[in-house]
C-alpha positions as CSV (number, residue, x, y, z in Angstrom):
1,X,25.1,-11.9,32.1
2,X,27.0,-12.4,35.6
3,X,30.5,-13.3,33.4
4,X,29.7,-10.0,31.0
5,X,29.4,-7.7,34.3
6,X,32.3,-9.1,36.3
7,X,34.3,-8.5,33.3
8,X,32.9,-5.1,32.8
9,X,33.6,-4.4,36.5
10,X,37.4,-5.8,36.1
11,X,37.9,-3.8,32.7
12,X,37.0,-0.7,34.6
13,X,39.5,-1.9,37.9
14,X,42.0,-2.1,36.0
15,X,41.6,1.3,33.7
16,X,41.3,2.9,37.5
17,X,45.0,0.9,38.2
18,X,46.4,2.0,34.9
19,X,45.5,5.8,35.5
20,X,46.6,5.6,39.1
21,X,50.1,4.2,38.4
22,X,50.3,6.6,35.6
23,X,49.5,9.6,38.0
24,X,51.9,8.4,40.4
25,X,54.7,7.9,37.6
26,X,53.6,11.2,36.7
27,X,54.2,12.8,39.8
28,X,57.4,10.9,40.4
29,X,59.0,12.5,37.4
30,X,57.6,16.1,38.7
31,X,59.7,15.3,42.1
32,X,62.8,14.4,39.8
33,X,62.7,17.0,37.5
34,X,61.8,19.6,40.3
35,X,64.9,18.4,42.5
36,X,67.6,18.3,39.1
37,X,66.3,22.2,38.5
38,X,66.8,23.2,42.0
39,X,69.9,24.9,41.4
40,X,68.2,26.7,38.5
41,X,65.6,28.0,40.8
42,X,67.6,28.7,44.1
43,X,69.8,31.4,41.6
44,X,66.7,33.4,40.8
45,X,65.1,33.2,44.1
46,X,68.5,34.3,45.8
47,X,68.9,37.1,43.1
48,X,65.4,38.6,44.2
49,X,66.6,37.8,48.0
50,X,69.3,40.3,47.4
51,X,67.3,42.9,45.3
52,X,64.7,43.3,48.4
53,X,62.4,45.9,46.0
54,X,59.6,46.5,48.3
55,X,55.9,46.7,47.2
56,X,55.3,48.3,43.6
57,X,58.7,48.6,43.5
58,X,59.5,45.1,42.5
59,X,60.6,45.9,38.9
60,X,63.9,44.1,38.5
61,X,62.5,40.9,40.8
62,X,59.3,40.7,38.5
63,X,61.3,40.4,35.5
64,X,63.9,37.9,36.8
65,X,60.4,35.7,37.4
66,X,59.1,36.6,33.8
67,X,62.5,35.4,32.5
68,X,61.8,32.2,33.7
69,X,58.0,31.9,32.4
70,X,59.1,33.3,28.9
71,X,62.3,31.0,28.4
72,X,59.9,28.0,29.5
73,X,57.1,29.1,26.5
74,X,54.7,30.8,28.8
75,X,52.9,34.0,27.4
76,X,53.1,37.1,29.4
77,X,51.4,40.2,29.8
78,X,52.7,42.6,31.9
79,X,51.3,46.1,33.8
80,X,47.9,44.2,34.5
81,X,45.4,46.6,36.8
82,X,47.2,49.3,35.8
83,X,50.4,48.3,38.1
84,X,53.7,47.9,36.4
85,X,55.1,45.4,38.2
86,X,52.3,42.5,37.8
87,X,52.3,40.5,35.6
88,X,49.8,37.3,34.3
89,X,51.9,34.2,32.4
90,X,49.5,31.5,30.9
91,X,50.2,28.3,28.5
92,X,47.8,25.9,27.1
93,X,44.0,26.9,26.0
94,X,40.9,26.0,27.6
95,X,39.2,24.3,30.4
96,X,40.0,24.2,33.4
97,X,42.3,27.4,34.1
98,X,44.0,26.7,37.3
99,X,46.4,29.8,38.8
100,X,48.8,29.9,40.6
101,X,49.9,32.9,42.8
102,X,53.1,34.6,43.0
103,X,54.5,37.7,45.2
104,X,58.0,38.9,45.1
105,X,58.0,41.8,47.6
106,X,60.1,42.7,50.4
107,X,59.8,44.7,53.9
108,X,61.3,47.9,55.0
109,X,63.5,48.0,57.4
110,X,64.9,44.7,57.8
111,X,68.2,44.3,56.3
112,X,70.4,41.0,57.3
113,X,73.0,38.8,56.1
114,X,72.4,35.4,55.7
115,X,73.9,34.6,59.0
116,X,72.8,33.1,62.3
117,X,72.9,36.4,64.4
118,X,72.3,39.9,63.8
119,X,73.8,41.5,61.0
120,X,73.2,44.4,58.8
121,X,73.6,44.0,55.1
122,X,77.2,45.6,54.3
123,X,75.5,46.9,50.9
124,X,73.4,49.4,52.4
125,X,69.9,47.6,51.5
126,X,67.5,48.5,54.6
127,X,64.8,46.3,53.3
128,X,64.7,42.4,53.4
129,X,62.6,39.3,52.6
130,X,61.4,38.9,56.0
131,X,58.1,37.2,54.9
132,X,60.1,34.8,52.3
133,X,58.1,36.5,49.4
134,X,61.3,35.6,47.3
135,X,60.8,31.9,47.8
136,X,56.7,32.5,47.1
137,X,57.2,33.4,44.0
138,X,60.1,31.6,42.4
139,X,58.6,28.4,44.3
140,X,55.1,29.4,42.3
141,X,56.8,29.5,39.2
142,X,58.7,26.6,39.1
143,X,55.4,24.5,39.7
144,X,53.8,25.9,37.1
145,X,56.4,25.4,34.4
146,X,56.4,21.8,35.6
147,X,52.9,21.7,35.1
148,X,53.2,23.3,31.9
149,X,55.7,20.9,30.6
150,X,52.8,17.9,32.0
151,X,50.2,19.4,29.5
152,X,52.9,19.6,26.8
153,X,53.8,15.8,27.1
154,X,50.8,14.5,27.9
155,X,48.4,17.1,25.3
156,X,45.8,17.2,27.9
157,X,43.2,20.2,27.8
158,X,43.6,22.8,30.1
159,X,45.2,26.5,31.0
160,X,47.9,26.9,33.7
161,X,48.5,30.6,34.6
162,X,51.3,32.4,36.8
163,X,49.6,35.7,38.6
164,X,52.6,37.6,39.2
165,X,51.1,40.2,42.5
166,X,53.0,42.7,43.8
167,X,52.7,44.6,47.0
168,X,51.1,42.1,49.7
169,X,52.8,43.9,52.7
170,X,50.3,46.6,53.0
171,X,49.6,47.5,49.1
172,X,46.7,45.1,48.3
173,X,48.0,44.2,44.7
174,X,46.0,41.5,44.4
175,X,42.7,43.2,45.2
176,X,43.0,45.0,42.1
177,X,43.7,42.5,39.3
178,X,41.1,40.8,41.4
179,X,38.5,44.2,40.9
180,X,39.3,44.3,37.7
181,X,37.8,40.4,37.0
182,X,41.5,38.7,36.0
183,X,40.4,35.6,38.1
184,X,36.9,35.9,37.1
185,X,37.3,32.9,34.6
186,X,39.8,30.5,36.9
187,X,38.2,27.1,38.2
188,X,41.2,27.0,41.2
189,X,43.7,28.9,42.6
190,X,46.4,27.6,44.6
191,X,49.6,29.3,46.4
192,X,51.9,28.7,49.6
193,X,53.8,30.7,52.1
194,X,57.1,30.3,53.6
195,X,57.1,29.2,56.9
196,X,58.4,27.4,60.2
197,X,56.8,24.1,59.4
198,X,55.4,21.9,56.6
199,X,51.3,21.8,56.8
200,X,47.9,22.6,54.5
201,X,45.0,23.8,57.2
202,X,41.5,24.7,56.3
203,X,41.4,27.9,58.4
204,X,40.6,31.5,57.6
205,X,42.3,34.8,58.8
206,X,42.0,38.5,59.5
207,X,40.7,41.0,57.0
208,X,42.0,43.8,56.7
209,X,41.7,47.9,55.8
210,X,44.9,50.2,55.8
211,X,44.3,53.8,55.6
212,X,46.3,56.7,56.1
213,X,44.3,60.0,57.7
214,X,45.5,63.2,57.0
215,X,45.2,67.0,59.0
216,X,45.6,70.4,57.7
217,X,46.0,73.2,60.4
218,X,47.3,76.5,60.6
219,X,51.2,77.2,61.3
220,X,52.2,79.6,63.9
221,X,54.4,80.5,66.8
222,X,53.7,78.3,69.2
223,X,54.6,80.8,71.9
224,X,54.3,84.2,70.1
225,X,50.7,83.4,69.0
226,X,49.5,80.2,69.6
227,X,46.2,81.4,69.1
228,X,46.2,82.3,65.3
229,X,47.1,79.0,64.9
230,X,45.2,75.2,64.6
231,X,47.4,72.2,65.1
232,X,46.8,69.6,62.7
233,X,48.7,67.2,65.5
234,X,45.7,68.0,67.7
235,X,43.9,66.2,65.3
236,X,45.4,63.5,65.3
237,X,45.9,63.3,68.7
238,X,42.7,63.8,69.2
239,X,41.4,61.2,66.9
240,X,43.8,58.7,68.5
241,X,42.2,59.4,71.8
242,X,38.9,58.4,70.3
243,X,39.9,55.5,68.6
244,X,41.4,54.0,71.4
245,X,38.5,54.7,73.5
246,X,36.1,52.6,70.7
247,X,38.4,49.4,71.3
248,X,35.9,49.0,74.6
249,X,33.0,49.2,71.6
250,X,33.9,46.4,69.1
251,X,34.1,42.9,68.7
252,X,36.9,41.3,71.0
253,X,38.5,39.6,67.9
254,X,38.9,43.0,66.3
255,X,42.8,44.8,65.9
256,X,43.4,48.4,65.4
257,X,47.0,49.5,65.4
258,X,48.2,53.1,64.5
259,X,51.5,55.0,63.9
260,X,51.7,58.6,63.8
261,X,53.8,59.0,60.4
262,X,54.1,63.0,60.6
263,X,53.8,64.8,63.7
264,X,55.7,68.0,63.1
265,X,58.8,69.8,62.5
266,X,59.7,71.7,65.9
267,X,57.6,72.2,69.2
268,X,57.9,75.9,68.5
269,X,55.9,75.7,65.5
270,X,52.2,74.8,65.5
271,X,52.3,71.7,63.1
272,X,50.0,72.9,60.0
273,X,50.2,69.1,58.7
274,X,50.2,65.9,60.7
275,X,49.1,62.3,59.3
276,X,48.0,59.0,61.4
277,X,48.3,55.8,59.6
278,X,45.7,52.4,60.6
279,X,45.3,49.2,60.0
280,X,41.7,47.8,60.8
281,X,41.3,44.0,61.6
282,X,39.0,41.3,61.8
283,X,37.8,37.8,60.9
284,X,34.8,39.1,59.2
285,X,35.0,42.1,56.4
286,X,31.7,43.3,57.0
287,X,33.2,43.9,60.6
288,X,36.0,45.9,59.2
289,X,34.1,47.8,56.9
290,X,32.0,49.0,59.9
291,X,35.1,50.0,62.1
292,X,36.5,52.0,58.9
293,X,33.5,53.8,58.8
294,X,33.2,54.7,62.3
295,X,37.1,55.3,61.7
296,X,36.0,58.5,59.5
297,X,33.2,59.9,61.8
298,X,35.8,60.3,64.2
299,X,38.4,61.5,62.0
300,X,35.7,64.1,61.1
301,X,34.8,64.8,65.0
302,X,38.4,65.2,65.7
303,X,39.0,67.8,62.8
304,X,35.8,69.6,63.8
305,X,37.1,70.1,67.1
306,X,40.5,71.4,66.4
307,X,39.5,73.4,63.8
308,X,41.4,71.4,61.3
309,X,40.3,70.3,57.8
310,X,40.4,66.0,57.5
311,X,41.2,64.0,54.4
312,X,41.9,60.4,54.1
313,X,43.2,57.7,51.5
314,X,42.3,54.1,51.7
315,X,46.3,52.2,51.0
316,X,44.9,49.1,50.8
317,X,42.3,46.1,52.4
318,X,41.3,43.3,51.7
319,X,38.9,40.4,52.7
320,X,39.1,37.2,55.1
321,X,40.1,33.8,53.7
322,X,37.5,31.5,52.5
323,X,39.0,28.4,53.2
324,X,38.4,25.2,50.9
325,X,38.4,21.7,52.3
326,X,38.0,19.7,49.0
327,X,41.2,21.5,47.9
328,X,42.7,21.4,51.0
329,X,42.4,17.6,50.7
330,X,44.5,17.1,47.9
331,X,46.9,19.4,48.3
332,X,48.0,17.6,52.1
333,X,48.5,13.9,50.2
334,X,50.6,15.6,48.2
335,X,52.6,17.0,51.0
336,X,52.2,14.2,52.7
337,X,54.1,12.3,49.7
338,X,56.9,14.8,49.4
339,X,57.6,15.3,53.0
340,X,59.5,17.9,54.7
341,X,62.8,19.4,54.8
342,X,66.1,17.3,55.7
343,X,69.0,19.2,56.6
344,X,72.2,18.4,56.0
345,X,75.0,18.9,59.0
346,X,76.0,21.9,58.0
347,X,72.2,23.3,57.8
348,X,71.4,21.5,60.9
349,X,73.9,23.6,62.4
350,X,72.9,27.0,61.5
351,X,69.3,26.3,62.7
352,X,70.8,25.4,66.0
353,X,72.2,28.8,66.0
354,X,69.0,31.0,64.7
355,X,67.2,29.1,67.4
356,X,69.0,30.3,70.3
357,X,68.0,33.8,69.1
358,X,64.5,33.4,70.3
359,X,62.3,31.3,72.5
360,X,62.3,28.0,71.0
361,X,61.9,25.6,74.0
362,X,61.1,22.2,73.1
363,X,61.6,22.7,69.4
364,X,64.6,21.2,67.4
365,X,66.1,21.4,63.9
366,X,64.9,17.9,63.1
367,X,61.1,19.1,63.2
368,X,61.7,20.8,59.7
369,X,61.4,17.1,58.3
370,X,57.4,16.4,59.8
371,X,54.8,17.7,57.9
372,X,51.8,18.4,60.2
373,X,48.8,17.0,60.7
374,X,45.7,17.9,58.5
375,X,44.0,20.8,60.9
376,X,40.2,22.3,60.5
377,X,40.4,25.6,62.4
378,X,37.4,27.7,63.3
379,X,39.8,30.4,64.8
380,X,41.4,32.7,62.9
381,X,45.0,33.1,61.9
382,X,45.9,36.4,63.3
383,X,47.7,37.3,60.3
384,X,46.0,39.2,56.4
385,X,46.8,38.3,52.9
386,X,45.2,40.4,49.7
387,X,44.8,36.7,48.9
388,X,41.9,36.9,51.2
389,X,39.6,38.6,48.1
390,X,40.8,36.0,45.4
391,X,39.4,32.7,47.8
392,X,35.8,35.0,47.6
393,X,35.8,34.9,44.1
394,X,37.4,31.3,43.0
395,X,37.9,28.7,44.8
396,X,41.7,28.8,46.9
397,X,43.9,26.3,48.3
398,X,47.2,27.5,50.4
399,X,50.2,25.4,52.1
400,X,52.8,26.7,54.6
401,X,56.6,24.9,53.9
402,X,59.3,24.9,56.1
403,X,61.9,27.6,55.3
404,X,62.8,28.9,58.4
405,X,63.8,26.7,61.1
406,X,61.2,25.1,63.9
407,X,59.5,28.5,65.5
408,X,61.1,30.8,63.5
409,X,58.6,34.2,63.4
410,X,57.9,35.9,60.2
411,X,58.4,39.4,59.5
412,X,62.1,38.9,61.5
413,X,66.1,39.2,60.8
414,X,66.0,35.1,61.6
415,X,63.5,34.6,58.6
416,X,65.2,36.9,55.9
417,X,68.8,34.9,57.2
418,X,67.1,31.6,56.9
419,X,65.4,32.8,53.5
420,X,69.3,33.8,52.3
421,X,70.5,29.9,52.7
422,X,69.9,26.8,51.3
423,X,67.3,26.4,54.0
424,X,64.9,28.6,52.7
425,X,65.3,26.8,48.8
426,X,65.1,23.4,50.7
427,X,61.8,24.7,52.0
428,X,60.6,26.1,48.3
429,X,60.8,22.8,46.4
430,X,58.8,21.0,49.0
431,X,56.4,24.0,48.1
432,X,56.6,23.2,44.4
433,X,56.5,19.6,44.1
434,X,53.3,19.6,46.5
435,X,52.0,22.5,44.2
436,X,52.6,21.1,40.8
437,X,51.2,17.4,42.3
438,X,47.7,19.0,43.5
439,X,47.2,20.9,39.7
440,X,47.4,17.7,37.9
441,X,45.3,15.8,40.2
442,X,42.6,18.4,39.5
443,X,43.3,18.4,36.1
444,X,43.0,14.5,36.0
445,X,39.9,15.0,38.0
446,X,37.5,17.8,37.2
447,X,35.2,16.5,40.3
448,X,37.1,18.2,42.3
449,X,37.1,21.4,41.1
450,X,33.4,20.9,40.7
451,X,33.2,20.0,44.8
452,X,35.1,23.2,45.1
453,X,33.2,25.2,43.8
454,X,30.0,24.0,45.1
455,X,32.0,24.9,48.5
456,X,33.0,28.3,47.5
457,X,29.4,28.8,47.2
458,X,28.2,27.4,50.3
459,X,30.8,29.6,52.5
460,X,30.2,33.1,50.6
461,X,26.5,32.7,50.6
462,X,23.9,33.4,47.9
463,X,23.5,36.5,45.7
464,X,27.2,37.1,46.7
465,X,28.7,40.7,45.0
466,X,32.4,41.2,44.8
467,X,32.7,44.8,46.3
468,X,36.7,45.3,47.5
469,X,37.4,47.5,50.6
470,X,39.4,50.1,48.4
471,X,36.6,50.7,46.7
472,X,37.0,52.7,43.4
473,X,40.8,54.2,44.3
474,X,43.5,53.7,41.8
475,X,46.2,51.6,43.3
476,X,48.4,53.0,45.5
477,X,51.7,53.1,43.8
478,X,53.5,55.0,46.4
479,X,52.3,53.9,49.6
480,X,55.4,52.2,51.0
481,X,56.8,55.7,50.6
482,X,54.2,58.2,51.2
483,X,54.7,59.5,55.0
């Protein structure tokens, strides 16, 4: 009896050594293939660096990404939510789906060479990838044709899926597919972000509402007879005044930031149509959906008192981050395995040179090779992702790789040069390879996923109902553009 269970227990040692040194052979031949394709990958992701289509406008860099999915046996289908430039791309059948998210937009306003100072493209193009959305998405992509070609040589069961979402800066694309249930049957979701270092942290962030308000006065002389006329800038103004009065009358962690997006034509002429533009934050969305609607009230109060007539449109919003440990896990061995970025002398040399352009005091190039320490974070990253509403509904893992050079902020000329280089592709394999790693261990080990989800549960709460910030609106196709 004692010989039959010792060699029961060493049959079932060694199945566990067998299937650990085929993962790991696995994985090693994800790293190779990832690092012979780079070249493949840096073309597309530099071609969408130089397109720059800001959100819903995406239409040529949504295709380039499709290319790839189609050319690699992925089916797509395109115009999802009723947006034309998403897309979802899916091979294999069955359980478990795993996703993997993709954004390909740019910002307004930040053109640049890929240089190490300040430069204005020469081509004219105002906007720029100055949150690395170029690398997201390529970087997505190529993980999940890796994983893809995993499921074709190996015939395991399971459904790898590329959400192509447009419009993150400010346009909410994912809350949409995400209303309209596309992620209602994935087990796990997973994405990254470019970034100034190489780490995986189970922390939440800000949620968010965006919403333009909009006054309609009465145009007159301003001096002739200035009292047949109602300014619609009052409104606004007046608005403003009470808005910035509630900050003393919310929660401390709260953000509310305004332009004024149309003023006026001439101070001679009483402005018969003025707009005001917020964005509403918080680490809870129950918190910004209370400061929205006390963001109305006084939208109506200031167009009651001015005599002006008030409408508003929601642009966008979306929800906090539910982080997930058990995911998080997995996905920072894999990191861990993969490492950071190593920069050549020539590389080492430009991100000398970006660094001197901002305050980056006891930081050096050599720091883009460390990846960070595993981190659990009760405060929240000052920062808001339409991601935010996917991690309430499936379970949602997220890594930051290094890109940009040590310190490097987002949103800046220094990230859309770094994104331009080889720095920035350096930065989206590490992405990949960790990426494509993570999905087959959770295909390997449904557990996981299961643990996941159990989590999910947990954080959201019980009798949890999916009811987005935008509410019912149609999305907002022109809200980049609409001043």
């Amino acid at each position: 009896m004692k010989k039959l269970l010792i060699l029961s227990l060493l049959i079932g040692f060694n199945s566990l050594t067998s299937n650990g040194q085929k993962i790991a052979k696995d994985k090693k031949e994800i790293i190779a293939a990832l690092d012979s394709k780079e070249p493949i990958y840096a073309n597309t992701a530099l071609k969408i660096w130089e397109k720059a289509e800001i959100g819903y406008q995406e239409f040529e860099s949504c295709v380039l990404l499709q290319d790839l999915l189609k050319a690699d046996g992925f089916s797509i289908q395109t115009g999802v939510a009723d947006i034309p430039t998403s897309f979802i791309a899916s091979y294999g059948s069955g359980k478990p789906v795993i996703s993997v998210l993709a954004e390909y937009d740019a910002l307004p306003g930040v053109s640049q060479e890929a240089v190490p100072y300040l430069k204005e493209r020469e081509d004219g193009n105002l906007s720029g990838h100055a949150c690395g959305h170029h690398l997201f998405g390529t970087g997505a992509v190529a993980a999940a044709i890796e994983v893809k070609n995993w499921l074709l040589k190996t015939g395991h069961q399971g459904t790898i899926r590329v959400y192509g979402t447009p419009a993150e800066e400010g346009g909410s694309g994912k809350v949409y597919m995400a209303r309209e249930g596309l992620f209602d049957d994935v087990d796990a979701s997973l994405y990254w972000h470019p970034g100034n270092e190489n780490s995986v942290r189970v922390a939440s962030n800000l949620a968010i509402a965006s919403v333009k308000f909009r006054f309609k006065g009465i145009s007159t002389h301003a001096a002739g007879a200035p009292e047949k006329g109602r300014s619609a800038l009052d409104g606004v103004e007046v608005m403003d005044y009470m808005m910035n009065m509630m900050r003393e009358h919310v929660p401390s962690e709260s953000r509310i930031h305004y332009v004024i997006t149309k003023g006026g034509e001439a101070p001679n002429v009483v402005p018969a149509n003025a707009e005001v533009y917020y964005f509403f934050r918080h680490p809870d969305m129950r918190t910004v959906k209370d400061i929205l609607d006390r963001s109305i009230l006084a939208a109506q109060g200031a167009a009651l008192g001015t005599g002006t007539i008030m409408s508003y449109e929601m642009t966008g919003g979306s929800f906090n981050i539910l982080p997930n440990a058990i995911l998080s896990e997995v996905m920072h061995k894999n990191l861990t395995l993969v490492g950071g970025v190593t920069y050549t002398e020539e590389e080492h040399t430009f991100a000398e040179k970006i660094m001197t352009t901002y305050n980056s005091e006891d930081l050096l190039p050599e720091m883009a090779s460390k990846v960070e320490p595993f981190v659990t974070s009760e405060i929240a990253g000052n920062y808001s992702t339409d991601a935010g509403d996917v991690s309430w509904i499936v379970p949602l893992v997220s890594m930051s790789a290094a890109t940009w050079p040590p310190g490097t902020p987002g949103h800046s000329w220094q990230a859309v040069a770094a994104g331009g280089t080889t720095l920035g592709i350096k930065g989206m394999t590490v992405a990949s390879k960790t990426m494509a790693m993570t999905i087959i261990d959770l295909f390997n080990d449904p557990t996981l996923i299961e643990k996941a989800k159990i989590e999910l549960n947990r954080r959201r709460g019980d009798n949890f109902k999916y009811e987005p910030i935008i509410g019912d609106r149609a999305p907002a196709l022109d809200y980049a553009g609409n001043h």
